[in-house]
C-alpha positions as CSV (number, residue, x, y, z in Angstrom):
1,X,222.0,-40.4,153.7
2,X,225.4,-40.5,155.2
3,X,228.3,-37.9,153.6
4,X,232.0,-39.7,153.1
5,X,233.3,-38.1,156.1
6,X,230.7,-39.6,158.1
7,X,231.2,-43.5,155.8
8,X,235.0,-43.5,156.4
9,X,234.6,-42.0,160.5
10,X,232.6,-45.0,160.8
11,X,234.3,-47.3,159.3
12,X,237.7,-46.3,161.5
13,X,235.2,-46.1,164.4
14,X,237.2,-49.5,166.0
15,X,240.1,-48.4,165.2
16,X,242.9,-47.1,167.4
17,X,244.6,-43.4,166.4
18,X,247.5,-42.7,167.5
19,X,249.4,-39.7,167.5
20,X,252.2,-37.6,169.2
21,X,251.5,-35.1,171.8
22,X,253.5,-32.5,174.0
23,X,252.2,-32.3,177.8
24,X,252.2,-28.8,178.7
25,X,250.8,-27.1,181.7
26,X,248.5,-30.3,182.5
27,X,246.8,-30.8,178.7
28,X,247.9,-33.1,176.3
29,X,248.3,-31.3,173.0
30,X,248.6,-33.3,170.1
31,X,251.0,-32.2,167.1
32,X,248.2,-32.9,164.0
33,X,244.9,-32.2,163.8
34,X,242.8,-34.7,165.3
35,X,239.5,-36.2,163.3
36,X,237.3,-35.9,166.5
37,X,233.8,-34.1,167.4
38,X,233.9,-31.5,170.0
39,X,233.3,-32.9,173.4
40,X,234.1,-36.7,172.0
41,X,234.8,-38.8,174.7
42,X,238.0,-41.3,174.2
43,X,240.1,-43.4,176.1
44,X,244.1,-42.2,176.5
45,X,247.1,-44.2,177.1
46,X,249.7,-42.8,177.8
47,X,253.4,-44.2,176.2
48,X,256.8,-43.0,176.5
49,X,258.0,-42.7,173.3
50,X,261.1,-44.0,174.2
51,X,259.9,-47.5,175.2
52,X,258.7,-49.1,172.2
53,X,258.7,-52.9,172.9
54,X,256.0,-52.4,175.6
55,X,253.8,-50.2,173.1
56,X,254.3,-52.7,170.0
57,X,253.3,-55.5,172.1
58,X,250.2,-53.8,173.2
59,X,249.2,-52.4,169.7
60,X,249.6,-56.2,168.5
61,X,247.4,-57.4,171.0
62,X,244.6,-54.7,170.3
63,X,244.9,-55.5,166.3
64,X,244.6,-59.2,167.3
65,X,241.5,-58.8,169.4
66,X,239.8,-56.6,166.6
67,X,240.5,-59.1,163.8
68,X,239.2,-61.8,166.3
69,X,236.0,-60.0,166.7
70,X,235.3,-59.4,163.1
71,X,235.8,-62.7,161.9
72,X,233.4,-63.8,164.7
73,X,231.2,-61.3,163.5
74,X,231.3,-63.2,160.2
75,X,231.6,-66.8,161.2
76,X,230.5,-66.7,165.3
77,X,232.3,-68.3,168.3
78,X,234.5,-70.5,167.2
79,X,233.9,-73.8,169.0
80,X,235.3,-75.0,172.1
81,X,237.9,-78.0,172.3
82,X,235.0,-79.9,173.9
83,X,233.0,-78.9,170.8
84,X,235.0,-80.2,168.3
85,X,236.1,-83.6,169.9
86,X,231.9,-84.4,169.9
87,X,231.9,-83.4,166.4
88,X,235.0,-85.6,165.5
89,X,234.3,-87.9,167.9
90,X,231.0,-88.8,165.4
91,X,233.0,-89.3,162.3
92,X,234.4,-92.6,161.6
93,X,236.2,-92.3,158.5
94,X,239.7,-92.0,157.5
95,X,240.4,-88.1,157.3
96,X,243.7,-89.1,155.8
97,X,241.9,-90.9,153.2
98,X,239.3,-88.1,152.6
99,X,242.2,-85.8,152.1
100,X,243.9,-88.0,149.7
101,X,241.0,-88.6,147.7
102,X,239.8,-84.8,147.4
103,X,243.2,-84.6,145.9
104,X,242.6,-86.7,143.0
105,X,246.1,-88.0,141.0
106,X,248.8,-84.8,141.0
C-alpha cells in the first residue's frame, strides 16, 4: 500500500518544479528544500531570471503538451484532417438543421 507522500510524489511525477538556485563553485544549490530521492536523476534548464518572456513561453508550451497528453490519454489521438473529412464526408444531412432542432423552441 502506498503512504500520501508516495500518492501525491506520484501524482506531481509529470510535473515540472521549479525553483531558484545560487551557482556557486560549479553546483547549483537550490534556496528550498527539494522533494527529490537521493541520487534522482532530472533534467535542468537553466534560465536567467532576468529574462522572463523566453521562460513563460516555454513553461506554456510544456503545460500545453501535458494537458494534450492527458486528454489523449482519456479520449486517444484525436483524428486527422483527412479523418474527419471521410467521416463528414458520409453524412448527408443538414448539421445546421440538426443543431436547430436539438435546440428545440427558446
Amino acid at each position: 500500500m502506498r503512504t500520501a507522500k508516495q500518492a501525491l510524489r506520484r501524482y506531481n511525477s509529470d510535473m515540472a518544479i521549479q525553483f531558484e538556485a545560487v551557482y556557486e563553485k560549479g553546483v547549483l544549490k537550490p534556496l528550498r528544500p527539494l522533494d527529490l530521492a537521493e541520487n534522482e536523476r532530472v533534467v535542468v534548464v537553466i534560465k536567467d531570471s532576468r529574462d522572463e518572456s523566453d521562460y513563460d513561453a516555454i513553461q506554456k508550451a510544456a503545460f500545453m503538451e501535458r494537458i494534450r497528453k492527458e486528454m489523449e490519454s482519456y479520449t486517444g489521438p484525436a483524428p486527422t484532417l483527412e479523418e474527419v473529412r471521410k467521416i463528414t464526408a458520409r453524412d448527408t444531412g443538414s448539421w445546421s438543421d440538426e443543431i436547430i432542432a436539438s435546440r428545440g423552441e427558446r
